[in-house]
Each structure stands twice: as structure tokens, then as C-alpha cells.
N, C-alpha and C positions, 0 to 999 in steps of 0.2 A: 504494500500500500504506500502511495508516495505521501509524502508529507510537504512539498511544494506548495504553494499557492499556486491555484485553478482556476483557470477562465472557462464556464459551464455555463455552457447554451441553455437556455427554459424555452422548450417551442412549443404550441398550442392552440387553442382559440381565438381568437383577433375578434369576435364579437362578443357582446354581452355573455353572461356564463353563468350558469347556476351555482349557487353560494357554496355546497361542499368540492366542486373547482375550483371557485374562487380560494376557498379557504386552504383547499391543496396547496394550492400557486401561491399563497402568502408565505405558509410554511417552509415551503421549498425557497421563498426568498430568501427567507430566516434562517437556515439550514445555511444555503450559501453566506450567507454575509458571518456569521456566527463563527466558522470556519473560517475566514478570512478569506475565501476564495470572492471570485469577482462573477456579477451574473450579466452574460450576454442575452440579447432576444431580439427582436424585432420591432420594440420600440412602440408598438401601439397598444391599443387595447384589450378585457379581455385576461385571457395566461399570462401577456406579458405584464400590461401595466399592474395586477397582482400580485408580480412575482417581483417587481423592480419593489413595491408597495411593502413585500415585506423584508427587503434588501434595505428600504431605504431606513426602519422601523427600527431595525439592528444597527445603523448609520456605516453599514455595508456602502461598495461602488456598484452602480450599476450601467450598462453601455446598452443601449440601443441603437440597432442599425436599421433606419428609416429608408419605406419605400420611396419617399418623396426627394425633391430637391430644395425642402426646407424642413425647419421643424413644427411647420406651423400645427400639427395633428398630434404631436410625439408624446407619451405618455409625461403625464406630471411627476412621477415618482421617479425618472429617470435621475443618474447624477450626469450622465452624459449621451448625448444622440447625435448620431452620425449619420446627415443627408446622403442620398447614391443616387436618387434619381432612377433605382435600377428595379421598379414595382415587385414583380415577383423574383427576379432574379436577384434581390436581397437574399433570399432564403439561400443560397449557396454558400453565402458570407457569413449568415448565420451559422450554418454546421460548419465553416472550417473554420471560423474563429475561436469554438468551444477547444476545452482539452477534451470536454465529453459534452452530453446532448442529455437533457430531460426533454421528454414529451408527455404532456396531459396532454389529453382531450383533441379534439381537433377538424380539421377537413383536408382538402386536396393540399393544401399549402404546409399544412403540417405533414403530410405523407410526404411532396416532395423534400421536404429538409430530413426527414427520416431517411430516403432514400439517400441524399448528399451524406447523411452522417455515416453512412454504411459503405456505400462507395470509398469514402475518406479513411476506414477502417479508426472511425471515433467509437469511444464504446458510448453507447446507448443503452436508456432505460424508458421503458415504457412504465408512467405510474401506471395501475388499473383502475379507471375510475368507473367503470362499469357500461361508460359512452367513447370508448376508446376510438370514434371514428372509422374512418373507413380501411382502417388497419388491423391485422390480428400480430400478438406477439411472436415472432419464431427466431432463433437463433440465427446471429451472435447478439440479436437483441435481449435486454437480460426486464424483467417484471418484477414490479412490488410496487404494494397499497401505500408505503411509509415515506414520507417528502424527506425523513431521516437517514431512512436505507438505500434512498436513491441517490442520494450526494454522496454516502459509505462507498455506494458501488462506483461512482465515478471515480470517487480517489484509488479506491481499490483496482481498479482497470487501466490508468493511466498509466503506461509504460512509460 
């Protein structure tokens, strides 16, 4: 298990989100920042702005990388957002800037940063939130209920 400081992608829902999600993606902010690792995401709404929310609660860093070519939409709980101008082709940025990938919940946008995390040989964790989208868990994807266990697993996997 490394002991480094971590840059851990949080990828997920980008719309409105039902509260035991929400509350996931707070934790898993909390989880990161607690650890002193740092949390990547996508900078909007949603898994991200949750997870920055409970990054920012712990007075954790948090980095958002925005589809747009300003920040005029970027979550408020960010501590920093990075414009690309590159709409969905942000999500690419997003999995290779992690040392590892959390994913809640989701749709096509979270599948394809699933698929870049996997391509890139990041280790990834699927939480299971019971609405896991249009995805099912298979390996080298690794599963668990616990925002606690999924940041264990990513230090744990980090080569």
C-alpha cells in the first residue's frame, strides 16, 4: 500500500442525485481530503460538486477539470477549476489525471471515463450504490458499499 499523496479521480453523476449518493460522494470527499490525498473530477454538478463539498468540509484540495472555456458553471466547493473547452473529451483528463478512479453512480459519461480508467491501467473502484448505471462491475474493476474502503483500495493499488 503506498503511502504517497494521491490524486483520485471521483467520477459520476453530473445531474441532481438522490441524497444516499449525494451522501456517498460527500464521504468519499472526506475520505480523500482526510488522507491528505487530493480529489480530481469534472468540476460540475451532482458526484462531483458532493465530493469536492466534502473535500472542501475536511479543508482538503480539490481540482476540477471543466467542460467549458470558462468557469462560469464550475462547482462552488471547488478549490481549483481548470477550463479545456474540451465538453466530453474532458473525461479523458479526468481518468488520466487520477493515481486511481472512484465511480458512483452515473450514465454514458461516466462509462466512458470508466473505460479511459481501464485503458490507462488506473485501478478503479466501482462504489455499489444499487443504481450503478449503465455499467456492471467485472474485473480489474475492484467493488465496495464503503467511501472508506474505496480510497483503502486506491492507495492499496497504486503501484
Amino acid at each position: 500500500m503506498t503511502t504517497k499523496k494521491l490524486y483520485i479521480s471521483v467520477i459520476g453523476a453530473g445531474e441532481r442525485i438522490e441524497k444516499e449518493l449525494e451522501n456517498k460522494s460527500i464521504e468519499i470527499g472526506r475520505e480523500i481530503a482526510k488522507k491528505g490525498h487530493t480529489l480530481i473530477c469534472g468540476g460540475l454538478g451532482g458526484v462531483m460538486d458532493a465530493a469536492a463539498n466534502g473535500v472542501k468540509q475536511e479543508g482538503g484540495v480539490s481540482i476540477g477539470i471543466l467542460p467549458f472555456e470558462n468557469r462560469d458553471h464550475a462547482s462552488s466547493n471547488l478549490t481549483y477549476s481548470i477550463p479545456t473547452s474540451q465538453s466530453h473529451g474532458r473525461n479523458f483528463l479526468v481518468a488520466l489525471s487520477g493515481d486511481g478512479v472512484i465511480a458512483l453512480g452515473g450514465g454514458f459519461g461516466t462509462l466512458s471515463e470508466i473505460g479511459y480508467s481501464l485503458k490507462l491501467g488506473k485501478p478503479l473502484v466501482i462504489i455499489d450504490t444499487g443504481t450503478e448505471g449503465p455499467y456492471k462491475v467485472s474485473p480489474p474493476a475492484l467493488s465496495t458499499i464503503s467511501p472508506q474502503e474505496a480510497v483503502f483500495l486506491i492507495e492499496k493499488n497504486v503501484s
